[in-house]
C-alpha positions as CSV (number, residue, x, y, z in Angstrom):
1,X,-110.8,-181.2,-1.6
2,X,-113.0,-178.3,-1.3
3,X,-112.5,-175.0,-3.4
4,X,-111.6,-172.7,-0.3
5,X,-108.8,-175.3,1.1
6,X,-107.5,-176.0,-2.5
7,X,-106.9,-172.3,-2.8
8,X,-105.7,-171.7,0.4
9,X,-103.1,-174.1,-0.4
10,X,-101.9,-172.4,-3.9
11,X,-101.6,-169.4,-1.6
12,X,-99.5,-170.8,0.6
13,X,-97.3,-172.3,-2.7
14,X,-97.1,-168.6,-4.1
15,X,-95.8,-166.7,-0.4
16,X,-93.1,-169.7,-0.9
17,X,-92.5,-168.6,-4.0
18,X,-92.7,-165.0,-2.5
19,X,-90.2,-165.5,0.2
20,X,-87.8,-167.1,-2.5
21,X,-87.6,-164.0,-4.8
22,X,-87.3,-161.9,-2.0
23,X,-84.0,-163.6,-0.7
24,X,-81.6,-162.8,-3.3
25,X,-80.1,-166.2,-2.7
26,X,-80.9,-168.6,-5.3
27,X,-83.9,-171.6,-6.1
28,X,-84.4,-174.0,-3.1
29,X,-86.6,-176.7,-4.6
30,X,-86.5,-178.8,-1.3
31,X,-89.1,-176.3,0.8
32,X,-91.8,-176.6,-2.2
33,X,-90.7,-180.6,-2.0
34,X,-91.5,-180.6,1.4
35,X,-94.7,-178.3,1.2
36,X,-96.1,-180.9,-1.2
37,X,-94.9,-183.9,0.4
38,X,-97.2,-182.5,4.0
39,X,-100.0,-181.8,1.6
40,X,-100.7,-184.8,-0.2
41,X,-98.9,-187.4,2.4
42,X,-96.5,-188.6,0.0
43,X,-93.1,-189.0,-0.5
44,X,-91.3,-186.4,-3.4
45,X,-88.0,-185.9,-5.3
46,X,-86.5,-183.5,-7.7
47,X,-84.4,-185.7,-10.2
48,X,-82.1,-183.4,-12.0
49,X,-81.3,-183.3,-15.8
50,X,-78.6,-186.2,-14.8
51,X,-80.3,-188.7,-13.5
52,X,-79.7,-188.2,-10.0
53,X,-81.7,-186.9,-6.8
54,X,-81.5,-183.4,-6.6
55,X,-83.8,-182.7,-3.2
56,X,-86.2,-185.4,-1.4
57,X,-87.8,-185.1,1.3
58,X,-87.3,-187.6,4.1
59,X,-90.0,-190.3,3.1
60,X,-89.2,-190.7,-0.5
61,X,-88.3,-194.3,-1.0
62,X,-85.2,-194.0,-3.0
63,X,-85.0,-197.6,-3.3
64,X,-88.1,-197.1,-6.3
65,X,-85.4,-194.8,-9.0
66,X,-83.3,-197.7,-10.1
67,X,-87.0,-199.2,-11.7
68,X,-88.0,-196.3,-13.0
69,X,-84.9,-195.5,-15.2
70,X,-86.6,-195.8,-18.5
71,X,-89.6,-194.0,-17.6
72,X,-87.3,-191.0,-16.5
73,X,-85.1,-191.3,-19.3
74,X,-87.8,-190.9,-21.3
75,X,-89.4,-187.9,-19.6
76,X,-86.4,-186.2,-19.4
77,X,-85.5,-186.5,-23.0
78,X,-88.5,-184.9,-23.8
79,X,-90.9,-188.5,-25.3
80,X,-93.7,-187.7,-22.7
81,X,-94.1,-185.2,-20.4
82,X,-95.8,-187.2,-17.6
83,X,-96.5,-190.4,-16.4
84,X,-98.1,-193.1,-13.5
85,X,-96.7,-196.4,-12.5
86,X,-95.9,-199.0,-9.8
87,X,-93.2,-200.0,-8.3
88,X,-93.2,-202.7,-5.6
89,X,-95.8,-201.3,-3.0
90,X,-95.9,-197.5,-3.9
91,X,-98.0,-195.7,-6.8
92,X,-96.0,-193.2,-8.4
93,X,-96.8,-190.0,-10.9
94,X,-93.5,-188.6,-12.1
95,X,-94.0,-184.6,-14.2
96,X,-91.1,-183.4,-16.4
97,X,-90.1,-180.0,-15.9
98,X,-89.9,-177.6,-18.0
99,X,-89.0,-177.3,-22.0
100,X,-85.1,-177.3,-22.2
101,X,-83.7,-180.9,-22.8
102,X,-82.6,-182.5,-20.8
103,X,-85.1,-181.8,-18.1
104,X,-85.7,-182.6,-14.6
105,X,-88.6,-184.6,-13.4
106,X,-90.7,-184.1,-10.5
107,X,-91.3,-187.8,-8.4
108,X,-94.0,-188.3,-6.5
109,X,-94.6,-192.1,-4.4
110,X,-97.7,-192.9,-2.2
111,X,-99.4,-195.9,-0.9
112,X,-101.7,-194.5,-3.1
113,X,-102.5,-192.8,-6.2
114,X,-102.7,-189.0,-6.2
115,X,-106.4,-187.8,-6.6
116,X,-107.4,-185.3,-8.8
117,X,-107.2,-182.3,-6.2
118,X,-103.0,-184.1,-5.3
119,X,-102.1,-184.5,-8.9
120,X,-103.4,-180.8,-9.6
121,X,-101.1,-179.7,-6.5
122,X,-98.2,-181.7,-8.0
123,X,-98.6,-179.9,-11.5
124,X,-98.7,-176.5,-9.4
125,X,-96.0,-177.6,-7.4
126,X,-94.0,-178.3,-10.2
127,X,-94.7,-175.6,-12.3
128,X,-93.4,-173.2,-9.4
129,X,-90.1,-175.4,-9.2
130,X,-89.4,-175.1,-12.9
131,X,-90.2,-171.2,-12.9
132,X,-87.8,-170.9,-9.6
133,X,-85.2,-172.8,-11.5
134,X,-85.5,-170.5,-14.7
135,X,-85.2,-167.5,-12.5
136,X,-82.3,-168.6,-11.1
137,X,-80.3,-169.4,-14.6
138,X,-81.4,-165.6,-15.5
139,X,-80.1,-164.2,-12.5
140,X,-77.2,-166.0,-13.4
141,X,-77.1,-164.7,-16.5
142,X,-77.9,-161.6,-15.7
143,X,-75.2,-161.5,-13.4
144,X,-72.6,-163.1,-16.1
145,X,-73.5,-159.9,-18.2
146,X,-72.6,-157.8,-15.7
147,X,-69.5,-158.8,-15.0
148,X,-68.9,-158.9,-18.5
149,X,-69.9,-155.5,-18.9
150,X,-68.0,-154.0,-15.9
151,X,-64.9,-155.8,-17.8
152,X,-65.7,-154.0,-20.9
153,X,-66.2,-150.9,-19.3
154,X,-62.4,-151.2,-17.5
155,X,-61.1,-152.3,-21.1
156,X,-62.2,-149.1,-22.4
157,X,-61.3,-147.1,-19.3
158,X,-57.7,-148.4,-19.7
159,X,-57.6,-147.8,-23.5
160,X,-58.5,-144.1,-22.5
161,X,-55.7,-144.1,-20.1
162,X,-53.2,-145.0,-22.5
163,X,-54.6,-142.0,-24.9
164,X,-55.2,-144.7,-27.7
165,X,-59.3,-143.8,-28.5
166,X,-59.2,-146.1,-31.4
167,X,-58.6,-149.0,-29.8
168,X,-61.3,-148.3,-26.9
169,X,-64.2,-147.9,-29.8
170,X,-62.6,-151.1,-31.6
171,X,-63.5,-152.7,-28.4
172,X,-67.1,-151.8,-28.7
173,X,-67.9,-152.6,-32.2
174,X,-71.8,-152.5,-32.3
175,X,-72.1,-150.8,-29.4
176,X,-70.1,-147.6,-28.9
177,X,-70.6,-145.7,-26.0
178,X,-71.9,-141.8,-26.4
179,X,-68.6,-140.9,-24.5
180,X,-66.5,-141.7,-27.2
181,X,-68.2,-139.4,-29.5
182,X,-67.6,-136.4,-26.9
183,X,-64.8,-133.9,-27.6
184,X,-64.1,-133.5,-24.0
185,X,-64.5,-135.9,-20.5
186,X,-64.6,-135.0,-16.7
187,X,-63.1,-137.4,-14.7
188,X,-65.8,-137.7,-11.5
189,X,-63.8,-140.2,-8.9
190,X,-66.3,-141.2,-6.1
191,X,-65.2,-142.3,-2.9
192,X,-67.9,-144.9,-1.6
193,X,-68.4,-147.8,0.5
194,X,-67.1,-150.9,-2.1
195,X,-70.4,-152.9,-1.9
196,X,-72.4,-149.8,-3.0
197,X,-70.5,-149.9,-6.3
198,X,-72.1,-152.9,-7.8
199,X,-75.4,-151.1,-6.9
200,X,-74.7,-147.8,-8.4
201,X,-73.1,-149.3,-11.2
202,X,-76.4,-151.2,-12.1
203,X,-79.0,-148.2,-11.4
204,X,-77.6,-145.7,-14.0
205,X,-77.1,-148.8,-16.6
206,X,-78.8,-148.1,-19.9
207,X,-79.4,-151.0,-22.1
208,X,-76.3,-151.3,-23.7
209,X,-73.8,-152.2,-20.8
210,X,-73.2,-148.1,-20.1
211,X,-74.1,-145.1,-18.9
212,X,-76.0,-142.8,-21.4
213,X,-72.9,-140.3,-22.1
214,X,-70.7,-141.3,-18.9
215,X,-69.2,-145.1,-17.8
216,X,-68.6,-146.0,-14.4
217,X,-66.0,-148.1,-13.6
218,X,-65.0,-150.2,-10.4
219,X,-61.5,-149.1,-9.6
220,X,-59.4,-152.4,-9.4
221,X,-56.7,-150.6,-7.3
222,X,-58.6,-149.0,-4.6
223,X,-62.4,-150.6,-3.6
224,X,-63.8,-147.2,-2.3
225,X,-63.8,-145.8,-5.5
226,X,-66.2,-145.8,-8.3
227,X,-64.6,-143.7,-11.3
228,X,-66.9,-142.1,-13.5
229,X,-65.7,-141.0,-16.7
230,X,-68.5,-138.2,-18.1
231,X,-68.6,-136.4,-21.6
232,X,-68.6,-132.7,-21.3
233,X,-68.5,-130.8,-24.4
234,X,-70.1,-127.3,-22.6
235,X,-66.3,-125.2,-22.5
236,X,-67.1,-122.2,-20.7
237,X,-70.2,-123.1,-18.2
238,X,-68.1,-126.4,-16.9
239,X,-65.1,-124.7,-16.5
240,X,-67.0,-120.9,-14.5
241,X,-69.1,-123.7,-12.2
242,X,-65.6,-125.4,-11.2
243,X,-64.3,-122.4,-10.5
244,X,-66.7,-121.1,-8.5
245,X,-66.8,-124.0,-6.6
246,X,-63.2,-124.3,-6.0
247,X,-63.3,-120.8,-5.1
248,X,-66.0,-120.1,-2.6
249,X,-66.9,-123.9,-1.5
250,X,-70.5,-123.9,-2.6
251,X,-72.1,-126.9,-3.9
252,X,-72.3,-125.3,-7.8
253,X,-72.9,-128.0,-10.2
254,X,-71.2,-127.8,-13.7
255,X,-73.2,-128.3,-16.9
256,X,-71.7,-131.6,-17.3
257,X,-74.0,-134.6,-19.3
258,X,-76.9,-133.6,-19.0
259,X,-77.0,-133.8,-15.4
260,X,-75.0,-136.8,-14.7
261,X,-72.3,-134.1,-12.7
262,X,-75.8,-133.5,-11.0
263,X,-77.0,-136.6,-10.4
264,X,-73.3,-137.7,-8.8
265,X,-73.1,-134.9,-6.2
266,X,-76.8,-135.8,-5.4
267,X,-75.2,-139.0,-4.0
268,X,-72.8,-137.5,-2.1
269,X,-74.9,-135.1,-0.7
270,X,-77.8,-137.8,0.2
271,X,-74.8,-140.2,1.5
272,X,-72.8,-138.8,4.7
273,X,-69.9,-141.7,3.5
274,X,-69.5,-140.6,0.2
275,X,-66.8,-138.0,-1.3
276,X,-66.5,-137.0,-4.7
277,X,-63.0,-135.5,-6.4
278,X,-63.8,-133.3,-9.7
279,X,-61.4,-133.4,-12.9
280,X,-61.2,-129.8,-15.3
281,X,-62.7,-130.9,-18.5
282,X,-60.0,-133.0,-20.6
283,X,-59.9,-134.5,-24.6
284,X,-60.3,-137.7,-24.0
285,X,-57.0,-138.8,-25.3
286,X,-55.8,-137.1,-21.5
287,X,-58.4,-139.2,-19.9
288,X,-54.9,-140.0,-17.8
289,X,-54.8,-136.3,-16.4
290,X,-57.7,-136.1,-15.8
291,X,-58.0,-139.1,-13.4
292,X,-55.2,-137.8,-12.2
293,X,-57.0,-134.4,-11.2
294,X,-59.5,-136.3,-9.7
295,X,-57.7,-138.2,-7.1
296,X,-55.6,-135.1,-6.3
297,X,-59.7,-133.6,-5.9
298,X,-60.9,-136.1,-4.1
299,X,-58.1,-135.8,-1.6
300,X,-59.1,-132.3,-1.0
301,X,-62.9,-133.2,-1.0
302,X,-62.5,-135.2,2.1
303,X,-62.1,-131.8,4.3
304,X,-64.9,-130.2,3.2
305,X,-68.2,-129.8,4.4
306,X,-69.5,-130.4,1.0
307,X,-67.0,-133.8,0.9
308,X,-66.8,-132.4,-3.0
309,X,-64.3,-130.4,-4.7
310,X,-63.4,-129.7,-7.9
311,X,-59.5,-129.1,-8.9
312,X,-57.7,-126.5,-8.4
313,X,-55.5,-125.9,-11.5
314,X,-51.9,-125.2,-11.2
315,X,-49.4,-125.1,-13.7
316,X,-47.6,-128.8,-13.5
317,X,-43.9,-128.5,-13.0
318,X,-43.0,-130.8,-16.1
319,X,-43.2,-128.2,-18.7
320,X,-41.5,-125.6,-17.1
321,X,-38.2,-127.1,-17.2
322,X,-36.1,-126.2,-19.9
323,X,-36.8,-128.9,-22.9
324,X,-33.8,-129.7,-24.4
325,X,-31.8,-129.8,-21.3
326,X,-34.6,-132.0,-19.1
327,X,-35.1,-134.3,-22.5
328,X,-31.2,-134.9,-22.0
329,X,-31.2,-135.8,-18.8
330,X,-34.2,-137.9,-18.2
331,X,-33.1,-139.8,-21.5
332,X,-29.1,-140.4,-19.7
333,X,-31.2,-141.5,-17.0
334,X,-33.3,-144.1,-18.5
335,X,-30.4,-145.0,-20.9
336,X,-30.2,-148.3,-19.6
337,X,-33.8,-149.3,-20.1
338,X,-33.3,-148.9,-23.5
339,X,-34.1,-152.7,-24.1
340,X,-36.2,-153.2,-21.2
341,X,-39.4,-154.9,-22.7
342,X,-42.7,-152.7,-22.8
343,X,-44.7,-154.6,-19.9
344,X,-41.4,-154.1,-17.3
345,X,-41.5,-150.6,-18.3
346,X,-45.6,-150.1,-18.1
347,X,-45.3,-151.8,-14.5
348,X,-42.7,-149.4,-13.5
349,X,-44.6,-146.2,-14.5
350,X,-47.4,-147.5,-12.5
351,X,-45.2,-148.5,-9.6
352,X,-43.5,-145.4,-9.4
353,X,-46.5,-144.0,-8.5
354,X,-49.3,-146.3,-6.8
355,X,-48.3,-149.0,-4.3
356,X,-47.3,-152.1,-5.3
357,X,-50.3,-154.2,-4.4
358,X,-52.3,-151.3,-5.9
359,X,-50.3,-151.9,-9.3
360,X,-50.9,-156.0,-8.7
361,X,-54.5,-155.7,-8.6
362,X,-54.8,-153.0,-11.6
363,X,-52.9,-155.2,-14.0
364,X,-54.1,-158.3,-12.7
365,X,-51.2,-160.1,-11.8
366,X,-49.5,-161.2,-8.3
367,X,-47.7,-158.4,-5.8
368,X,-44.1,-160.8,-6.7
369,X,-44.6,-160.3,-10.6
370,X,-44.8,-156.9,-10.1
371,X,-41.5,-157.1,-7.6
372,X,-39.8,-159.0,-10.6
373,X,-39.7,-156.5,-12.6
374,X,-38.9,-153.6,-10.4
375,X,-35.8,-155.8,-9.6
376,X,-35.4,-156.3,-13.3
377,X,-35.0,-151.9,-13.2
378,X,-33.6,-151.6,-10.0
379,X,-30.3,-153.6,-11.4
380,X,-30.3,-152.3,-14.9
381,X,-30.6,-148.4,-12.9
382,X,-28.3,-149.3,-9.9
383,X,-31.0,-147.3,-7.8
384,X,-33.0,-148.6,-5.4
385,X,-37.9,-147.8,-6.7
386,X,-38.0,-148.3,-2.7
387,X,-36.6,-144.5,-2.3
388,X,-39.2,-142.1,-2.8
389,X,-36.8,-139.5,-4.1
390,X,-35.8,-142.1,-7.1
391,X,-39.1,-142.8,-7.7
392,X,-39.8,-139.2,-8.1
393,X,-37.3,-138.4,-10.2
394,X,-38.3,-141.7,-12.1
395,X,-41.9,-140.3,-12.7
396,X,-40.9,-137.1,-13.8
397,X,-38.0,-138.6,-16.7
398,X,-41.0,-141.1,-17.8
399,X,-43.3,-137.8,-18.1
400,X,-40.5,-135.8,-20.3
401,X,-39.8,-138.5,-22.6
402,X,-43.5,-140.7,-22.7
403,X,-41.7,-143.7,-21.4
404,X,-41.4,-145.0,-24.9
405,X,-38.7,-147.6,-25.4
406,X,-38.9,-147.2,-29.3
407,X,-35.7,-147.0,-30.5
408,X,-33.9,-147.0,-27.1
409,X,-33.8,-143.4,-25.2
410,X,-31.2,-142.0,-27.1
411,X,-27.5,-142.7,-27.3
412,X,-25.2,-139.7,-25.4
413,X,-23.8,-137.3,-28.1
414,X,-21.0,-136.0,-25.8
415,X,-22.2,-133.1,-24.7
416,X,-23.0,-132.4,-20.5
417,X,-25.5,-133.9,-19.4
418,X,-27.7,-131.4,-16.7
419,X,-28.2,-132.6,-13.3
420,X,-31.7,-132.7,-11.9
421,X,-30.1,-129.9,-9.8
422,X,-29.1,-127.9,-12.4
423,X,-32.9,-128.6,-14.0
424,X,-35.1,-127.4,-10.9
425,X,-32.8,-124.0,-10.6
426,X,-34.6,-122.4,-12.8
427,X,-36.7,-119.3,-12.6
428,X,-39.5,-120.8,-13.6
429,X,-38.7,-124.0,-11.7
430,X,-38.3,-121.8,-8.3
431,X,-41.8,-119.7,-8.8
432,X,-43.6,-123.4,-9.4
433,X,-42.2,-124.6,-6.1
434,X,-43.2,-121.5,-4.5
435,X,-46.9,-121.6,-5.7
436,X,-47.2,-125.1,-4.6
437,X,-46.1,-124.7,-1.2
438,X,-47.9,-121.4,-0.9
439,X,-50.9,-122.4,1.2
440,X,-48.5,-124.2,4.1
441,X,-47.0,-120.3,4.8
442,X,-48.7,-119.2,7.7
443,X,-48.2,-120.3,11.7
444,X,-50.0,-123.2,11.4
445,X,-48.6,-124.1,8.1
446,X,-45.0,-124.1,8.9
447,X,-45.7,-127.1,11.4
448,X,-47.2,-129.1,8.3
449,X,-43.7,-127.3,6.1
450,X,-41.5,-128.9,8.8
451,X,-43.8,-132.1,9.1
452,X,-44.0,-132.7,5.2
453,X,-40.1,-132.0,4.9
454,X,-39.6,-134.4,7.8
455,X,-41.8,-137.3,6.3
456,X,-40.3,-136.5,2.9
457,X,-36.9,-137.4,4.8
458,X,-38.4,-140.4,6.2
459,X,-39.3,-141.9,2.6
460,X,-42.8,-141.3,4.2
461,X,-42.6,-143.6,7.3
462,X,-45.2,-141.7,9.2
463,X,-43.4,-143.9,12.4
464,X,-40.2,-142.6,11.7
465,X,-41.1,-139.0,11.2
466,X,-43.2,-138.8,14.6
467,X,-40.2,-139.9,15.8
468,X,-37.8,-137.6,14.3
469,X,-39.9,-134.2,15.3
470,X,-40.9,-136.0,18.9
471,X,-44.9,-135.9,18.2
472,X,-47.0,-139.1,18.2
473,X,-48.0,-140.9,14.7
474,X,-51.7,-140.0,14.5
475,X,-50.5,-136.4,14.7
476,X,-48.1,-137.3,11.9
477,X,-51.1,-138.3,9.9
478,X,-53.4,-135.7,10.5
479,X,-51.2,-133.0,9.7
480,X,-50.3,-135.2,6.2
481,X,-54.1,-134.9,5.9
482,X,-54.2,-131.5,6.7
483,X,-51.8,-130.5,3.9
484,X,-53.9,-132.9,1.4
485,X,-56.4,-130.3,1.8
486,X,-54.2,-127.4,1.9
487,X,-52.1,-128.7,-1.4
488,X,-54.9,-130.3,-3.4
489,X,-52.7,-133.0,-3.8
490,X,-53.1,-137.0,-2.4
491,X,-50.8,-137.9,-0.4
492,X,-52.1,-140.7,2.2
493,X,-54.5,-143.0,-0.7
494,X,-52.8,-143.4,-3.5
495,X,-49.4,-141.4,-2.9
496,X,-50.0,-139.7,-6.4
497,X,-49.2,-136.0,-5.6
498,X,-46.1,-137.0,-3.4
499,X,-44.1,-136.5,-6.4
500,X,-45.0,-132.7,-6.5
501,X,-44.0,-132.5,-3.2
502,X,-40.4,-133.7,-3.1
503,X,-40.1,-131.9,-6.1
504,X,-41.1,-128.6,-4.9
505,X,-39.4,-129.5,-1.4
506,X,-36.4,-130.3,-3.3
507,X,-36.2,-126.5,-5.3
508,X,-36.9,-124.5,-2.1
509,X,-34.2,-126.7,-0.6
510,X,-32.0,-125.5,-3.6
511,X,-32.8,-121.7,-3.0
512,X,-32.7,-122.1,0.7
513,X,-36.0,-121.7,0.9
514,X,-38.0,-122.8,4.3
């Protein structure tokens, strides 16, 4: 075989290999098989680790393996590394491959034996099979690690939600992330399409399985969004950038981690699908809040130009009630859960809030778990978590007393218990509900008023509502969109801020407000 051919040939061997990486899909050992088998007119088979055919082309005699079982016992238990024989009317050069035992074994049967310029091809040929095989079992690995790491990342994601910041660094022992030694997180909740997480996920990677001073995390609930928690510990130039932002709608960027605030508004700006909801700076034992900010922001960010928006702060209803009288009645209320166990009560928090399948797919578990034990609270309440009035008054007893079911929720000590009435008559109650529903007072606004009272009414059946106030449901919708923006609140996605809203519908009902 003459230099020029031979070499022509090994280029030929290496755009196979070529066209292999490029694919993304895997080793295929059968094309080099039958690129070898055209080139040296011989039949060839990939023998796995096992003992059995792995690829052949179409003229290997397969009848030849059961003579040869010694000689690839042998080669595959590491003894030799090569070897030629006979058997019956064909010459045959078996190759192991590799260096991990046990090992696969290249077989090659002619009428004849290989010459010089054939076996050299077959080493080649074998060579690129073995290499194409180890790629593979590191992209395999490689992509083991990642899921391992995207696990380990949601771990200590959820041990931030729960406030316990002990038990998120326990979890990486060796390895703590930068965020954990910050005194303050943003939460930056990006709305993409859910195979560009993976991707985006991977390219801000460092070494370690994080993300310098920031972690992304694949939200299990939702698949458009990529939450991304990032250290802030710069008070006052965070906080002015938000708030200009928020303000006049410009694309300022807060001095947030180094840039990673920066690099995450980049994307959305670069990507016309993206949004991007913004958090105030939180400790990060209210890593909770502040993911809550952020969906409430990213709500908002969807009817912008920018398709960013940072939160608008406003004082949260919850502390403005009166303590001793809202710790009485949201403790009557949940009275009955007092023996509950902890993982029907943890469901039931996030069910009062996210959809069920949502709350399935956070926790891992099935949509009818997750039924069971609302039933279990339904009975033990006598109120039906299908009501979004109950499940708003639910949310906001759970918020005054922590949802802990340590030492029950308190026995009655015979004095009146307040009504939830009683609780949202307040002064301070009244001006709450008045802020909040501040933006919808205008012409246009008191369509969305009388649409959001109506839905509200409804339990949010968008159908039902269109209905009710004779318009068609797409209108429904895009006026429950419209006030999203208008309320910085989410309404539509996760249902998170529709609490606010039949609590502030609720007092201006009580002070006959419209």
């Amino acid at each position: 075989m003459e230099a020029p051919a031979h070499t022509g040939r090994l280029d030929e061997l290496l755009h196979e290999v070529r066209r292999q990486m490029s694919r993304g899909t895997g080793a295929d050992p059968r094309a080099v098989l039958d690129w070898l088998g055209r080139q040296i007119d011989a039949g060839v088979a990939l023998v796995g680790s096992a003992g059995a055919v792995e690829a052949a082309t179409a003229r290997f005699p397969r009848q030849i393996l059961p003579s040869l079982g010694p000689t690839l016992a042998r080669l595959a238990g590491g003894q030799m590394a090569a070897a030629v024989t006979e058997s019956g009317a064909f010459q045959v050069r078996l190759e192991a491959l590799g260096a991990r035992v046990p090992r696969p074994v290249l077989v090659v049967a002619g009428a004849s034996a290989p010459t010089r310029d054939a076996a050299s091809l077959v080493s080649h040929a074998g060579s690129v099979i073995a290499l194409l095989d180890r790629a593979q079992d590191a992209d395999t690995t490689f992509r083991g690690y990642q899921h391992k790491a995207r696990q380990l990342r949601f771990a200590v994601f959820s041990a931030l939600l729960a406030g316990d910041i002990t038990l998120a660094r326990r979890m990486t022992t060796g390895a703590v992330p930068a965020l954990l030694d910050a005194e303050r997180l943003r939460v930056y909740l990006l709305h993409c399409p859910p195979e560009d997480r993976d991707r985006l996920a991977q390219a801000y990677q460092d070494g370690s399985g994080y993300h310098g001073t920031g972690l992304m995390v694949h939200c299990p609930a939702f698949e458009e969004h990529l939450i991304c928690l990032v250290a802030d510990d710069d008070d006052a130039g965070a906080d002015d950038a938000d708030k200009a932002d928020a303000a006049d709608g410009t694309d300022a960027d807060p001095k947030t981690a180094h840039g990673q605030g920066m690099v995450l508004r980049r994307l959305v700006r670069e990507n016309p699908h993206y949004a991007l909801g913004i958090s105030s700076p939180y400790p990060l034992g209210a890593t909770a809040e502040a993911y809550g900010q952020a969906v409430h922001a990213l709500a908002a960010a969807h009817h912008t130009p920018e398709r960013t928006a940072a939160y608008l702060g406003r004082t949260p209803l919850l502390p403005l009630l009166p303590r001793t009288d809202a710790d009485a009645w949201a403790r009557a209320l949940l009275r009955p859960l007092a023996t509950t166990p902890r993982a029907t009560l943890d469901i039931t928090r996030l069910a009062v809030t996210f959809p069920r399948s949502a709350v399935a797919r956070l926790l891992d578990i099935s949509r009818n778990t997750v039924s069971h034990h609302l039933r279990r609270v339904e009975t033990a309440l006598g109120l039906d978590l299908g009501e979004v009035r109950t499940r708003a008054a639910l949310d906001l007893a759970f918020g005054l007393t922590g949802g802990q079911p340590e030492g029950g929720f308190g026995a009655a000590d015979g004095r009146p218990v307040p009504t939830l009435d009683e609780l949202l008559s307040t002064g301070p109650a009244h001006a709450w509900a008045r802020e909040f529903l501040g933006p919808l007072r205008d012409t246009r606004g008191r369509d969305l008023h009388t649409t959001l009272r109506a839905w509200i009414d409804a339990n949010t059946d968008a159908q039902r509502t269109a209905r009710h106030l004779g318009v068609s449901r797409n209108t429904v919708r895009a006026r429950l969109r419209a006030a999203e923006h208008l309320l910085s609140r989410d309404l539509l996605t996760t249902g998170s801020g529709i609490h606010d809203l039949v609590h502030a519908l609720h007092i201006s009902g009580l002070h006959q407000e419209v």
